[in-house]
N, C-alpha and C positions, 0 to 999 in steps of 0.2 A: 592707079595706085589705090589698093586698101585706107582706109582711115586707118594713124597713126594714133596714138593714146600714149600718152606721158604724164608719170606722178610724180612731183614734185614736195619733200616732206621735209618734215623739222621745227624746231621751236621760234617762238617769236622771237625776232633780231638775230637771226641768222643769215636774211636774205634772201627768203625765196621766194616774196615777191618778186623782189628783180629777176633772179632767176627765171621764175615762169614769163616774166616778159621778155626776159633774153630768148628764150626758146619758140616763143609766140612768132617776135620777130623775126626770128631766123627761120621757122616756117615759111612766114608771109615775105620774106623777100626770096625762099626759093620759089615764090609763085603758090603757095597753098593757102587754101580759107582756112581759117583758122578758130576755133571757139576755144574758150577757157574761161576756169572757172577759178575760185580761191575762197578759204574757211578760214579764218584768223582770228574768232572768237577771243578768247584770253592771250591773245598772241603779246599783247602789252607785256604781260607780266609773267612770257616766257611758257603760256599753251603751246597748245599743237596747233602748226599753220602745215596747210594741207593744200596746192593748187593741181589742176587738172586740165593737160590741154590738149585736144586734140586736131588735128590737122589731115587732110589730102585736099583731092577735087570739090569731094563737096560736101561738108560737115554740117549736121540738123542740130545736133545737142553736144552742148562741153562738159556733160557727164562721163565716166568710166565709169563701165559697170567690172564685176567683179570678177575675174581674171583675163579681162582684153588690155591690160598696161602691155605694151613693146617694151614701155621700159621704168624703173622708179629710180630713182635716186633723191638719197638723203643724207641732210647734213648733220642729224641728231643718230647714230646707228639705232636708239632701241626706237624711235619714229618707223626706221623703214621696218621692224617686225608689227607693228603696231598696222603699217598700210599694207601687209603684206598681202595679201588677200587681193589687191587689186592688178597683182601683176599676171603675165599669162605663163602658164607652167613653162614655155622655153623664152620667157623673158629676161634682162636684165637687168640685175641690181646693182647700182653704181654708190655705195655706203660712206660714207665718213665716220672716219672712229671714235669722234667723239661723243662722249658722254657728257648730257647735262640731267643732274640729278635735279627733280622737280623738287616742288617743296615741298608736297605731300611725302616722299621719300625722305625727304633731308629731317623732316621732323618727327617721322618714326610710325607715321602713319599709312605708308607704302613701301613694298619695296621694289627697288630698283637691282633690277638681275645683275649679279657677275659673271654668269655668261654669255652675254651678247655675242662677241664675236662666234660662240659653238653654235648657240640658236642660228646667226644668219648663215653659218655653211649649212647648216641643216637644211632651212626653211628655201634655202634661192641656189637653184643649179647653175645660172649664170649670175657669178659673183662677180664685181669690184672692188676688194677691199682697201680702200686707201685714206691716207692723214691728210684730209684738205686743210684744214687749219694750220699744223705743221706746213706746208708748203707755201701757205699764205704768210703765215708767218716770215718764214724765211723770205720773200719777197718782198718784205716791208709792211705789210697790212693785211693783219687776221681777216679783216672785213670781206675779203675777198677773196675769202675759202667758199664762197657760193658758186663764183664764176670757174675755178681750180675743178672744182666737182661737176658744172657746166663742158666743161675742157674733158674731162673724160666720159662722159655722160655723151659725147658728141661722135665718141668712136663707134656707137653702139646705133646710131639715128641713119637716118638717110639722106642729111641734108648737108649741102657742102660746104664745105668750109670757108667760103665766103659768103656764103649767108649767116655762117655764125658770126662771122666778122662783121658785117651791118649790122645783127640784132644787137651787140655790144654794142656798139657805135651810136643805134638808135635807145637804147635804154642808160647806160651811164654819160654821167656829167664829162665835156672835154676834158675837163685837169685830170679825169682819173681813166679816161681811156685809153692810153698806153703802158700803164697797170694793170688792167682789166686782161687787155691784151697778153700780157705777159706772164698774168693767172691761166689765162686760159687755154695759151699755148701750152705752160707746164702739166695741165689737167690733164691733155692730149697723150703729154709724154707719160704720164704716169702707167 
């Protein structure tokens, strides 16, 4: 198997640390080495958090360079134009539609597009466009609009779906993994 590359994107406290461990793990228990990497700079106070993982037989560096992603997904939508650049021309982009206005925005000193949804049909021939929040939501806990987005992000991978069930398994606390689970099944459906 080719090395896989997977981008991971969105602002701080959204989740995609876990995310990229979810995805790590579920590599590594379908049997692939696995490297990965993560940027969280200002992630505190709501930066750009960026991870990078890739996986097969036998992986040297947890870098992407720039258009070998299979796949990105994010859970900020204008994150995934901002990583766009790392996906591969028939890759896919698994998006969430939320918007968080930075503060540089919020106070007049940037601005933040209202077209985002037209920019990503432009910019990604394999789209995803979905409400992981809304669906989190409705499930009981916004929190886990990471793993929702996980859940479809998982239709687009090559790894099977009991490997995604251990890396949830191995990454979230017992009390919240039959949650997680049930994020992550509706991701699936979406």
């Amino acid at each position: 198997m080719d090395i896989q590359s997977v981008v991971l994107a969105g602002v701080g406290g959204q989740g995609i640390l876990l995310a990229s461990r979810i995805v790590s793990r579920a590599a590594m228990a379908a049997g692939y080495e696995v490297t990965f990497n993560e940027v969280h700079g200002m992630a505190q106070r709501g930066g750009s958090v960026i991870a990078q993982i890739r996986y097969g037989e036998r992986v040297y560096s947890p870098l992407v360079g720039e258009g070998e992603a299979q796949a990105l997904a994010a859970l900020e939508q204008a994150e995934a134009l901002r990583y766009a650049h790392y996906l591969a021309p028939d890759g896919l982009a698994v998006v969430s539609d939320q918007a968080i206005i930075p503060v540089t925005a919020a106070s007049g000193g940037a601005i933040y597009p209202n077209d985002v949804p037209e920019r990503l049909a432009r910019v990604f021939t394999h789209l995803k466009y979905l409400s992981a929040l809304s669906e989190a939501v409705s499930l009981g806990d916004g929190r886990m609009a990471n793993t929702v987005l996980m859940g479809s992000l998982s239709n687009g991978l090559n790894l099977p779906i009991e490997a995604w069930r251990q890396g949830i398994q191995e990454s979230v606390k017992p009390v919240f993994l039959e949650k997680n689970i049930e994020a992550f099944e509706r991701g699936r459906e979406l």
